[in-house]
py3Dmol code that shows the C-alpha trace and the ligand (Angstrom):
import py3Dmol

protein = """\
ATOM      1  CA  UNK A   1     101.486 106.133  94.774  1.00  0.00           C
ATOM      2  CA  UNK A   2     102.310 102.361  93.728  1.00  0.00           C
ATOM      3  CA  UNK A   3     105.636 103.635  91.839  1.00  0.00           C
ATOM      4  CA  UNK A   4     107.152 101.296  94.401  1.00  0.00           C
ATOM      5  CA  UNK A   5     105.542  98.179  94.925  1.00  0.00           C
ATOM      6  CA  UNK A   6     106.963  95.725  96.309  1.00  0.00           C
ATOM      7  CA  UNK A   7     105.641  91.980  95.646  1.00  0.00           C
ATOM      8  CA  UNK A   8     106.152  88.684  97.846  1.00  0.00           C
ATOM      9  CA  UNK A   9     105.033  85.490  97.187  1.00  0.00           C
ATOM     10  CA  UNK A  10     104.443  84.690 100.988  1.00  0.00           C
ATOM     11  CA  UNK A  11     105.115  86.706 104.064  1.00  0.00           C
ATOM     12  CA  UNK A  12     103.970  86.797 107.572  1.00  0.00           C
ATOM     13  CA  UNK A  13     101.956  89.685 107.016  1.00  0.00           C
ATOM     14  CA  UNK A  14     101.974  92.605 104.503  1.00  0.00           C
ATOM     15  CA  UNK A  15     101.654  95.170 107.535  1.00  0.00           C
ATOM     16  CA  UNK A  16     104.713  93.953 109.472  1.00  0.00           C
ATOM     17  CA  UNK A  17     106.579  94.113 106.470  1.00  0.00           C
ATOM     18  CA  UNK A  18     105.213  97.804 105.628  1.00  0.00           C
ATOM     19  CA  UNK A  19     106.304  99.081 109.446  1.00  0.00           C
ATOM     20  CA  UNK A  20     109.535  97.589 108.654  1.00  0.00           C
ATOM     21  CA  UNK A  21     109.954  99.239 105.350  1.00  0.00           C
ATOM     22  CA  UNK A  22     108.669 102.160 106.908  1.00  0.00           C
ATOM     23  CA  UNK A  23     110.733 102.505 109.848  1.00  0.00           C
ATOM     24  CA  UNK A  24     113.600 102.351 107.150  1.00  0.00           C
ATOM     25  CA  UNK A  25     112.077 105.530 105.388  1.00  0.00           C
ATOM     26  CA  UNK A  26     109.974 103.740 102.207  1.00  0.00           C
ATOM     27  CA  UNK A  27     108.622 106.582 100.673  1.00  0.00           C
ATOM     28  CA  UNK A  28     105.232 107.869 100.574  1.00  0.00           C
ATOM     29  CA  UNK A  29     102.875 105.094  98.852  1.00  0.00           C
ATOM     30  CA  UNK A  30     104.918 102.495  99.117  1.00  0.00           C
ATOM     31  CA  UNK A  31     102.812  99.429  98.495  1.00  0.00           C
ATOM     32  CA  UNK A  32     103.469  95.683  99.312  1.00  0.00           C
ATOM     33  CA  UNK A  33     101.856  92.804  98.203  1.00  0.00           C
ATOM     34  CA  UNK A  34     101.718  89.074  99.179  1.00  0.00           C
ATOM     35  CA  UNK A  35     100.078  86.127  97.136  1.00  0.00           C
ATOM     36  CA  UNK A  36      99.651  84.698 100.604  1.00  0.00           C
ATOM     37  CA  UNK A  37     100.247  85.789 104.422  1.00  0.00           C
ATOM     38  CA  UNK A  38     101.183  82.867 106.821  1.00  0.00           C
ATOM     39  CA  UNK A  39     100.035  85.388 109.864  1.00  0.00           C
ATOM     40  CA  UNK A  40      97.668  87.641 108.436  1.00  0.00           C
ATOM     41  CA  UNK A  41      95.815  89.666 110.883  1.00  0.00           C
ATOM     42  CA  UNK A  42      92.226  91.897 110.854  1.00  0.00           C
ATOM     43  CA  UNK A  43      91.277  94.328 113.754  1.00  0.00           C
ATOM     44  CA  UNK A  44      90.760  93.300 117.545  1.00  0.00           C
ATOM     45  CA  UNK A  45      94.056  91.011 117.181  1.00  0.00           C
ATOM     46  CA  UNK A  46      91.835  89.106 115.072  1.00  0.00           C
ATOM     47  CA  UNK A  47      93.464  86.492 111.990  1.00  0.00           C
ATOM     48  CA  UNK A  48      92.816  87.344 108.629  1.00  0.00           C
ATOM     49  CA  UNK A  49      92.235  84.003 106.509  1.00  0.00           C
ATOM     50  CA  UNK A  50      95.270  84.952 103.506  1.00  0.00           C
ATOM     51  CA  UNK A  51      95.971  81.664 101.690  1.00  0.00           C
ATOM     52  CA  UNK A  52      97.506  81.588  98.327  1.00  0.00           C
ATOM     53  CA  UNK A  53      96.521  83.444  95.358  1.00  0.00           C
ATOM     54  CA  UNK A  54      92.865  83.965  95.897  1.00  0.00           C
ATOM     55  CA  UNK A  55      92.804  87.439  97.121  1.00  0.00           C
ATOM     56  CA  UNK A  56      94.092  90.483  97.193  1.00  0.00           C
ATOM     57  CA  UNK A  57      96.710  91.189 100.267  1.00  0.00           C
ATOM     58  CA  UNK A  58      98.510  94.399 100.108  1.00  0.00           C
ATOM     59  CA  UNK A  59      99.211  97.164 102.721  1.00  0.00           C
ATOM     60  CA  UNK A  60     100.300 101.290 101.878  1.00  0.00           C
ATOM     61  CA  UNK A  61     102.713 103.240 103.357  1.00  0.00           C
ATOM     62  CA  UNK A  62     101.145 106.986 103.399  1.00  0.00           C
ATOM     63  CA  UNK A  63     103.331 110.183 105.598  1.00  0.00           C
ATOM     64  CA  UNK A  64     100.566 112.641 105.269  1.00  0.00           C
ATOM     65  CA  UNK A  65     100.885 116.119 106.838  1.00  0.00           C
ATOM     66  CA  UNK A  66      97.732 116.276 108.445  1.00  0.00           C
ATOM     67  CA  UNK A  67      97.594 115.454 112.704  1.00  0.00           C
ATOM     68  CA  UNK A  68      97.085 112.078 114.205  1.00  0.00           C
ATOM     69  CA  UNK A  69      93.320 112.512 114.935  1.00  0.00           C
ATOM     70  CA  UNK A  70      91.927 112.678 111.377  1.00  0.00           C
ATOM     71  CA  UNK A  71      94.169 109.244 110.459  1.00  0.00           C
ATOM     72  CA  UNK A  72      90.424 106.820 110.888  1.00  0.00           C
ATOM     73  CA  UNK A  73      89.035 109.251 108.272  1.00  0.00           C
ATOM     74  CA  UNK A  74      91.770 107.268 106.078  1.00  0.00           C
ATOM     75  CA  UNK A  75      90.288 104.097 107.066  1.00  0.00           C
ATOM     76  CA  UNK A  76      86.637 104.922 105.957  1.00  0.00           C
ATOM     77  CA  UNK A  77      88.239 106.680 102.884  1.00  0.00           C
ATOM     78  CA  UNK A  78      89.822 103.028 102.060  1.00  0.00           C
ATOM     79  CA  UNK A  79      86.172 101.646 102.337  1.00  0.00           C
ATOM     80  CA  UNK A  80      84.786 104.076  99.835  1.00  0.00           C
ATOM     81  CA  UNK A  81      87.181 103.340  97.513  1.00  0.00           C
ATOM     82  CA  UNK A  82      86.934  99.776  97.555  1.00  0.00           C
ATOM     83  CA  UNK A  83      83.558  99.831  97.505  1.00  0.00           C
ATOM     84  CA  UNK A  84      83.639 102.340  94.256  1.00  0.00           C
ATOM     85  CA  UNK A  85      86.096  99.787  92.310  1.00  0.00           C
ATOM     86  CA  UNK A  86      83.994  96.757  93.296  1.00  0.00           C
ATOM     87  CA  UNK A  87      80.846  98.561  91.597  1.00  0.00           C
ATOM     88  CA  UNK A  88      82.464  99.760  88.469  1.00  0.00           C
ATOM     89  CA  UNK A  89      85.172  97.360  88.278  1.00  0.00           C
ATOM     90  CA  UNK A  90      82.688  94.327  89.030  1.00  0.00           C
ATOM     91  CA  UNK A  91      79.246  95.160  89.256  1.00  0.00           C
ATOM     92  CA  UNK A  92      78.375  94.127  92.550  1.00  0.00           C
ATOM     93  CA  UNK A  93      77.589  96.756  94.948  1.00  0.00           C
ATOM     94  CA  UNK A  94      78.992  96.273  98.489  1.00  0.00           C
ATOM     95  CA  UNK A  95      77.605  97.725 101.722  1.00  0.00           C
ATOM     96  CA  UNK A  96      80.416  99.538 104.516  1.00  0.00           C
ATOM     97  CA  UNK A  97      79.477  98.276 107.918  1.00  0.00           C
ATOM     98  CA  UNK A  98      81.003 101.325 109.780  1.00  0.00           C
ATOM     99  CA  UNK A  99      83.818 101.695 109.914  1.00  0.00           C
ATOM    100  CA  UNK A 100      85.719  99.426 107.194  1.00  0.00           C
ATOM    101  CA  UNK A 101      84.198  96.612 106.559  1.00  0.00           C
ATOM    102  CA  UNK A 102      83.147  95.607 103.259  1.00  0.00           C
ATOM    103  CA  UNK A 103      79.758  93.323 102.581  1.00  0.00           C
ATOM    104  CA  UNK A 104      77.511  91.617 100.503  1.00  0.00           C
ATOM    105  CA  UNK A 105      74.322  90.492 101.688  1.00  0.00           C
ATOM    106  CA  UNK A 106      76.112  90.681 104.994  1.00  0.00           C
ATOM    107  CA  UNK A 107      78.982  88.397 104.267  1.00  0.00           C
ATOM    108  CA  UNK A 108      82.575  90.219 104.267  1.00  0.00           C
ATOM    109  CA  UNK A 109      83.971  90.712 101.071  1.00  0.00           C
ATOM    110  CA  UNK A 110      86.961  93.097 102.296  1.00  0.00           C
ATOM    111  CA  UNK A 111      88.451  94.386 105.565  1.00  0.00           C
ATOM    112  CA  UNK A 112      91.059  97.393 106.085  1.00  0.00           C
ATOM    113  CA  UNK A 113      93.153  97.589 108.833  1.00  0.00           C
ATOM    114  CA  UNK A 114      94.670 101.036 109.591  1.00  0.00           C
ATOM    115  CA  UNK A 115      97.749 101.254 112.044  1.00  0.00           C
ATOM    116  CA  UNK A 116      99.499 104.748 112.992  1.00  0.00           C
ATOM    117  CA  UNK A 117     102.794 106.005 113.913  1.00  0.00           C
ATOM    118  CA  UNK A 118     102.784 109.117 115.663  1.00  0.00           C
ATOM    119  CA  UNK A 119     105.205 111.579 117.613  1.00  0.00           C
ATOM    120  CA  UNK A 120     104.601 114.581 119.337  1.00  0.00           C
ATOM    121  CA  UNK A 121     101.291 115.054 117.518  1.00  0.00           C
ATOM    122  CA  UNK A 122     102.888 114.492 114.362  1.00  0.00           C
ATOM    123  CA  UNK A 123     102.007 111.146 112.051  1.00  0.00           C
ATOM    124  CA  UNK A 124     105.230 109.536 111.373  1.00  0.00           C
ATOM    125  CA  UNK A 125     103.464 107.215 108.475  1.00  0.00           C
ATOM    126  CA  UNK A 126     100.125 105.361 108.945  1.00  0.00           C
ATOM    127  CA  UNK A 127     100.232 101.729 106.889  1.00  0.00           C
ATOM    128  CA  UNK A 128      96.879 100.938 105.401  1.00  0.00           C
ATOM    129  CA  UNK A 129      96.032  97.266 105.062  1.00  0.00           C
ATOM    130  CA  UNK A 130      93.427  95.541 103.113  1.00  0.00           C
ATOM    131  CA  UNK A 131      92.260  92.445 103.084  1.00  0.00           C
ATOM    132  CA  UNK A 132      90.187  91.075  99.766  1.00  0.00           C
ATOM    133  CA  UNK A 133      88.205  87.690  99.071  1.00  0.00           C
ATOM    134  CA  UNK A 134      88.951  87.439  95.413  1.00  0.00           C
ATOM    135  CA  UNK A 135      88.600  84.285  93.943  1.00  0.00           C
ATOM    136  CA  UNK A 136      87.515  82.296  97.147  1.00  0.00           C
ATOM    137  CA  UNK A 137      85.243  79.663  96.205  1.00  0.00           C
ATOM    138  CA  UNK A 138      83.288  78.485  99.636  1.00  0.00           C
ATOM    139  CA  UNK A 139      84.951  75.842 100.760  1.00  0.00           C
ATOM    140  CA  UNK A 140      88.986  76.987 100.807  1.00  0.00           C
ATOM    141  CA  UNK A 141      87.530  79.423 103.660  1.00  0.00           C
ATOM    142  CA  UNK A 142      87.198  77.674 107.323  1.00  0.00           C
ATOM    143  CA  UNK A 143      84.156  76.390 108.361  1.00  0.00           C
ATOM    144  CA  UNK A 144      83.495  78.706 110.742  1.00  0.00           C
ATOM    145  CA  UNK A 145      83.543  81.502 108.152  1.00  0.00           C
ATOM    146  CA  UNK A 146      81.758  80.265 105.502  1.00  0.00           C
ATOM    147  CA  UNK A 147      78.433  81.985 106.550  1.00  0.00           C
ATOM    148  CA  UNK A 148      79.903  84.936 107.301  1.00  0.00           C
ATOM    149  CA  UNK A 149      82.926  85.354 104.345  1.00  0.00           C
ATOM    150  CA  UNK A 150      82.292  85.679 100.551  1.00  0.00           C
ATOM    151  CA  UNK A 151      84.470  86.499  97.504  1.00  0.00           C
ATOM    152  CA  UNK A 152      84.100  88.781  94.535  1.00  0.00           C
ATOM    153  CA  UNK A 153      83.942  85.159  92.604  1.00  0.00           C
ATOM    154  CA  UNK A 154      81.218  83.823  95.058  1.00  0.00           C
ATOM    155  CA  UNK A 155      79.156  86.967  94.001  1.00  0.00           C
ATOM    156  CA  UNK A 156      79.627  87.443  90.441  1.00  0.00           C
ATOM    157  CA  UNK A 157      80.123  83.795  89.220  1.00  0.00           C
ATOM    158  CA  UNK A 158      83.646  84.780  87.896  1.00  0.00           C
ATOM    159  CA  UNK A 159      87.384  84.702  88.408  1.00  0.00           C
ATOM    160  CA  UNK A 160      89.034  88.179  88.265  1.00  0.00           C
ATOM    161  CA  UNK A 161      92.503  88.922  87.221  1.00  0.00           C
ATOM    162  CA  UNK A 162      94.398  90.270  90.381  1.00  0.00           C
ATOM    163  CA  UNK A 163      96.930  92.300  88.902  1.00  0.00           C
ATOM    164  CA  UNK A 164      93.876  94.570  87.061  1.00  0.00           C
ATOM    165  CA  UNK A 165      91.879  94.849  90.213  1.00  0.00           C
ATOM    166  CA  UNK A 166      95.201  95.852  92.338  1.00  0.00           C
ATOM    167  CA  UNK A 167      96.035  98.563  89.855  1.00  0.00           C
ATOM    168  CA  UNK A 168      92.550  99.566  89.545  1.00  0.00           C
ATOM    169  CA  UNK A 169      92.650  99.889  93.343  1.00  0.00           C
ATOM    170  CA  UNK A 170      95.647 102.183  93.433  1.00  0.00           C
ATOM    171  CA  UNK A 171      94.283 104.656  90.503  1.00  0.00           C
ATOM    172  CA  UNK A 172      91.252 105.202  92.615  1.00  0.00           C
ATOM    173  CA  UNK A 173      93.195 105.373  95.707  1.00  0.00           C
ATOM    174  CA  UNK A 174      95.664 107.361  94.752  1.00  0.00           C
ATOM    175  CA  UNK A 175      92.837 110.101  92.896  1.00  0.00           C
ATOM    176  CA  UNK A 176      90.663 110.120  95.457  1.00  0.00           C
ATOM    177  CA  UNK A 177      93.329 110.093  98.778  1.00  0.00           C
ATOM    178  CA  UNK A 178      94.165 113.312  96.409  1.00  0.00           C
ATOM    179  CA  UNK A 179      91.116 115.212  96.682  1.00  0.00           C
ATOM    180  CA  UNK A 180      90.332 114.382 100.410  1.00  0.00           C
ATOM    181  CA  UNK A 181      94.035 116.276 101.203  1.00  0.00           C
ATOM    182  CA  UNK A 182      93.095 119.031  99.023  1.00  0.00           C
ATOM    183  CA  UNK A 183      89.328 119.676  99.895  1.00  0.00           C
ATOM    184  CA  UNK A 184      89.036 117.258 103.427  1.00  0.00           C
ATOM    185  CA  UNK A 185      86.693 115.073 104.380  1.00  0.00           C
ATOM    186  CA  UNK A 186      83.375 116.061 103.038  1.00  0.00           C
ATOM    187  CA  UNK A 187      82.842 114.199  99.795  1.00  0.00           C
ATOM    188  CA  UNK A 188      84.917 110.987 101.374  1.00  0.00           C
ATOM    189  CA  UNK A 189      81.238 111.148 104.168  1.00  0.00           C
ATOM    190  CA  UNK A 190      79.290 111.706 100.798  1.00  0.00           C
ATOM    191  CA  UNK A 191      80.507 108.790  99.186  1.00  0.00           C
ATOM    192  CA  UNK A 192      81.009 106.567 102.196  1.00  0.00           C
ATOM    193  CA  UNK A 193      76.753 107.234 103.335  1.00  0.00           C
ATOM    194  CA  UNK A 194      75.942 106.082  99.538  1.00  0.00           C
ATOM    195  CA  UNK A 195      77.250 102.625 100.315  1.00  0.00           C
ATOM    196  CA  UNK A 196      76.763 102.873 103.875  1.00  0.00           C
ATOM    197  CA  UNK A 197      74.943  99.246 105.712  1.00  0.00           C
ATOM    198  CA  UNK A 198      71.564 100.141 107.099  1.00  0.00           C
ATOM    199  CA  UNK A 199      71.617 103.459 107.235  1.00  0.00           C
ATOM    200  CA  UNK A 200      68.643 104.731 108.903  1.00  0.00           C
ATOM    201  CA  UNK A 201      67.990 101.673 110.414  1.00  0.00           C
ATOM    202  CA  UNK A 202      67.776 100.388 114.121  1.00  0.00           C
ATOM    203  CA  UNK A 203      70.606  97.892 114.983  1.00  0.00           C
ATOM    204  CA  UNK A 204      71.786  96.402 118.656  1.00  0.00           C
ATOM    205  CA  UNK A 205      74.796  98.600 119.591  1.00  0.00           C
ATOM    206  CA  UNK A 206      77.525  97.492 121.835  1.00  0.00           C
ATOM    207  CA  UNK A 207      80.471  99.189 123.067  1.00  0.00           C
ATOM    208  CA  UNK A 208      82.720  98.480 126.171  1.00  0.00           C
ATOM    209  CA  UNK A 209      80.437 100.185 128.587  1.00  0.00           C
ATOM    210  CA  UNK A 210      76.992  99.532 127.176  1.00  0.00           C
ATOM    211  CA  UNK A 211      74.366  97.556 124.551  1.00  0.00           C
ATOM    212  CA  UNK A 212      71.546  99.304 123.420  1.00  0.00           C
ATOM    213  CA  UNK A 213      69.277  99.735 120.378  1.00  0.00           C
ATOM    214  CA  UNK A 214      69.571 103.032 118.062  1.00  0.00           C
ATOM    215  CA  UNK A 215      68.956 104.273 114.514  1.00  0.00           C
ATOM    216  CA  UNK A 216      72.266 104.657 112.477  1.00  0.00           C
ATOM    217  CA  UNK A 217      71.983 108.443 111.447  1.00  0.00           C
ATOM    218  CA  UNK A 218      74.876 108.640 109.348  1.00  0.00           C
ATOM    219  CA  UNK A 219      78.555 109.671 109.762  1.00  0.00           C
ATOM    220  CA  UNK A 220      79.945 112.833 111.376  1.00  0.00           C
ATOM    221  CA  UNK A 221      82.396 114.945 109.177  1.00  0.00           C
ATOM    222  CA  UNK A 222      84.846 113.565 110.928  1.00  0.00           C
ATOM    223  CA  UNK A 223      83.914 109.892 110.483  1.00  0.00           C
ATOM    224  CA  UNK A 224      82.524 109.354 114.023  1.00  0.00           C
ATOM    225  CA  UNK A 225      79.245 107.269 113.547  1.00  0.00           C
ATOM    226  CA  UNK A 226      75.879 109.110 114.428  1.00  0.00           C
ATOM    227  CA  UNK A 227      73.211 107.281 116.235  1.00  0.00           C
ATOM    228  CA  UNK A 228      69.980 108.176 118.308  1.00  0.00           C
ATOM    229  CA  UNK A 229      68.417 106.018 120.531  1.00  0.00           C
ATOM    230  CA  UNK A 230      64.352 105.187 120.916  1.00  0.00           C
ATOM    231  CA  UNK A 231      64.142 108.623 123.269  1.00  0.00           C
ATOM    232  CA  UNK A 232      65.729 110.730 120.783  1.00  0.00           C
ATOM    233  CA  UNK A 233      69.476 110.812 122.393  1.00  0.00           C
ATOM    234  CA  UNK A 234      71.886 110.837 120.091  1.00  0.00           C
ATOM    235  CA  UNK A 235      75.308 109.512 120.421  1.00  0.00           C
ATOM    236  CA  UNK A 236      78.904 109.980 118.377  1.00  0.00           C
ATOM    237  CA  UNK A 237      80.909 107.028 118.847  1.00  0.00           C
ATOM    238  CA  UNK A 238      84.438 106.750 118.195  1.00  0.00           C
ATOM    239  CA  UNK A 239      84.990 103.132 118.434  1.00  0.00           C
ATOM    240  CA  UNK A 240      82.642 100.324 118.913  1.00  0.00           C
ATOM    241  CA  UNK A 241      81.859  96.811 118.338  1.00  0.00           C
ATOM    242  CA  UNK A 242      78.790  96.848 117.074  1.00  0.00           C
ATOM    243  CA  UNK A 243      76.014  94.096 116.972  1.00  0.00           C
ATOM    244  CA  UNK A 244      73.736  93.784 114.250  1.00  0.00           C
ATOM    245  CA  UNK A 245      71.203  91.790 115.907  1.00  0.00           C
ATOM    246  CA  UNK A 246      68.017  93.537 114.086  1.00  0.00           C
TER     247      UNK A 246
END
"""
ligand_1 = """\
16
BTN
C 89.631 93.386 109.409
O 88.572 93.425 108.814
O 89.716 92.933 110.548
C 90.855 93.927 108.721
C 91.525 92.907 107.861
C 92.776 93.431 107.194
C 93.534 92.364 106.441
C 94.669 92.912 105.636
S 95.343 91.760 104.493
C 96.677 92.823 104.163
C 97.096 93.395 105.493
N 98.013 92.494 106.172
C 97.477 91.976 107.287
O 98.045 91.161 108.048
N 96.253 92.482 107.484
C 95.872 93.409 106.421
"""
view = py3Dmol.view(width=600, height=400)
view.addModel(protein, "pdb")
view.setStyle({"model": 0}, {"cartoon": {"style": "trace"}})
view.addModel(ligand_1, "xyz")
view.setStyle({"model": 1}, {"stick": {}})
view.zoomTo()
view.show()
């Protein structure tokens, strides 16, 4: 992993580039990195704020073996590990709002965006994208975000050298996306409920079909998030936008 990377100064977005290098057989942990993205994008056809230099912008090209269904389990194994190199790397200690994003006192500090490629059952290459607030100081992010978007600089109080981080990134990646093919899922959950945001906790859920309140429980050992409601039913959900309201 990260034997080829492949650095832009400015592209649309990392991802499109990745399915195109993909579709014309990149190997296996191909990684490509922008200093900025002109169309960067986040989950829910959302835009990802990607201006120059400030952050990190990179998406991996991964063919694993294993079948279509486990590929989120990839996502929330992206959130561990970013969340381990922000804590040893830079001593803050970020929360995972199930299932990828990264915060600090609720402000987002990273996102990962996970997009498969599948055939007959069979992943053809999945390209993993994250999204990092480096060295944003408050005001180069849009109004609108400010409240809700923070840097690594905004909570430390100092710039950090992007090159390190990214290669500090890929190490970890690279060891732990290791181990989690070799012995599965189980320590990725471990790791992932130590950083987990409000665990045990009741929050305002929301999904297409319903809102209601529930505790979070934890994750399933598949990744699915575990939640019970105030009469004791307990639900798995796959997908969901959830509110945080309380
Ligand atoms: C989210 O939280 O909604 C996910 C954000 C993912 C952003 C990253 S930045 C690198 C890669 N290229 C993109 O266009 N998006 C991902």
């Amino acid at each position: 992993l990260g034997q080829n990377v492949i650095h832009k100064p400015s592209v649309s977005s990392t991802q499109i580039l990745a399915h195109q290098q993909a579709q014309e057989d990149a190997p296996h942990g191909t990684v490509i990195v922008a200093d900025e993205q002109t169309k960067g994008r986040g989950r829910l056809n959302r835009t990802w704020h990607s201006q120059k230099g400030d952050g990190i912008w990179m998406s991996i090209i991964l063919r694993p073996t294993f079948e279509p269904h486990r590929s989120p389990q990839i996502t929330l194994l992206a959130a561990t590990v970013l969340a381990e190199v922000f804590k040893r790397h830079c001593g803050i200690k970020p929360q995972i709002k199930w299932p990828n994003d990264l915060l600090t006192d609720g402000k987002k500090l990273a996102g990962i965006l996970t997009e498969l490629q599948a055939e007959q059952d069979q992943i053809t290459y999945i390209v993993l994208g994250m999204g990092i607030n480096v060295n944003h100081d408050r005001d180069v992010f849009p109004e609108d975000i400010q409240n809700q978007a923070t840097s690594i600089k905004q909570e430390t109080g100092e710039s950090w050298a992007i090159g390190a981080l990214i290669q500090d990134i890929l190490q970890t990646f690279e060891k732990r996306y290791e181990e989690f093919i070799e012995e599965g899922f189980s320590k990725v959950k471990l790791r992932w409920e130590a950083f987990g945001y409000r665990l045990g906790e009741i929050v305002d859920i929301k999904t297409h079909q319903r809102s209601w309140s529930a505790r979070i429980l934890g994750i399933e050992h598949d990744g699915a998030l575990k939640v019970c409601d105030e009469d004791g039913q307990v639900d798995i959900l796959y997908s969901a936008e959830i509110q945080w309201g309380r």
